[in-house]
N, C-alpha and C positions, 0 to 999 in steps of 0.2 A: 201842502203849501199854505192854507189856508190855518192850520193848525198852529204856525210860529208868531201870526200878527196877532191871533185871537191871545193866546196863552201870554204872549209875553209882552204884549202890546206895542207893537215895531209898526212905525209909519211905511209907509206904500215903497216909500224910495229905500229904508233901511232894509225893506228884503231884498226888491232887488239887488241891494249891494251885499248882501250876507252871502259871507262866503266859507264854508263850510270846518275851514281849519280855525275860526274863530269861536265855533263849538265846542267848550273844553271842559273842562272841572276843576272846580277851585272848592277849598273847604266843604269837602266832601258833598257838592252840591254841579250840577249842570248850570251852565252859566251862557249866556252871548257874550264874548270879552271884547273888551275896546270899542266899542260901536262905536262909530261917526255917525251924531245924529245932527237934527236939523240945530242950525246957527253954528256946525262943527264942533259939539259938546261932546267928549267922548264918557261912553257910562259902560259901565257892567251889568249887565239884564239876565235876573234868576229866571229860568225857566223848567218849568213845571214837571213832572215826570211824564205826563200824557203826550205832552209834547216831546220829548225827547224819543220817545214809545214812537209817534208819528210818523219820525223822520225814516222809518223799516222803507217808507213806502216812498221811498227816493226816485226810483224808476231806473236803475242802475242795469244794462244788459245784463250784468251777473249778478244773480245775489251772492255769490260771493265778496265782491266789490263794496256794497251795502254792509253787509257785515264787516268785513276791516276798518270801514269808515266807523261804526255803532260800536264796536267791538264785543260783539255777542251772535250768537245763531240766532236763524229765522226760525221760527215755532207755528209753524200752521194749523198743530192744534188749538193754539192759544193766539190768533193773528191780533197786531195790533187795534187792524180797524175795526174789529168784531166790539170792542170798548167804546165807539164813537159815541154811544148811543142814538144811531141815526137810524130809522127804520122807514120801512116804506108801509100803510097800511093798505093791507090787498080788498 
């Protein structure tokens, strides 16, 4: 969640209103299409590949479901989050 405002820089209220089929690809790039943003301005927002990588972690009962939505399998050897660069030092 916190992966879509960082990357693509979406105001507080434009995630809450993102809605998933507005996630698409245009000129061979991942995009937010039509956003409604603040003053009703509607824009196109590139978003980033890490971001897109992010979205695995939807929380979908099925990973199946998750995958239709991404259109690719889940790779566990290669998880997306393992890329966050977040770590914890022990």
């Amino acid at each position: 969640m916190l992966a879509v405002p960082l990357g693509c820089g979406l105001r507080r209220g434009e995630l809450l209103a993102l809605q998933l089929a507005w996630i698409q690809q245009r000129e061979e790039h991942w995009v937010i299409a039509d956003l409604v943003g603040k003053g009703g301005h509607v824009r196109t927002v590139p978003m980033p590949a890490w971001v897109k990588d992010a979205i695995f972690l939807l929380g979908h009962v099925s990973i199946q479901t998750t995958e239709r939505y991404l259109g690719c399998k889940q790779k566990l050897r290669h998880a997306v989050n393992d890329r966050l660069g977040i770590e914890l030092d022990a």
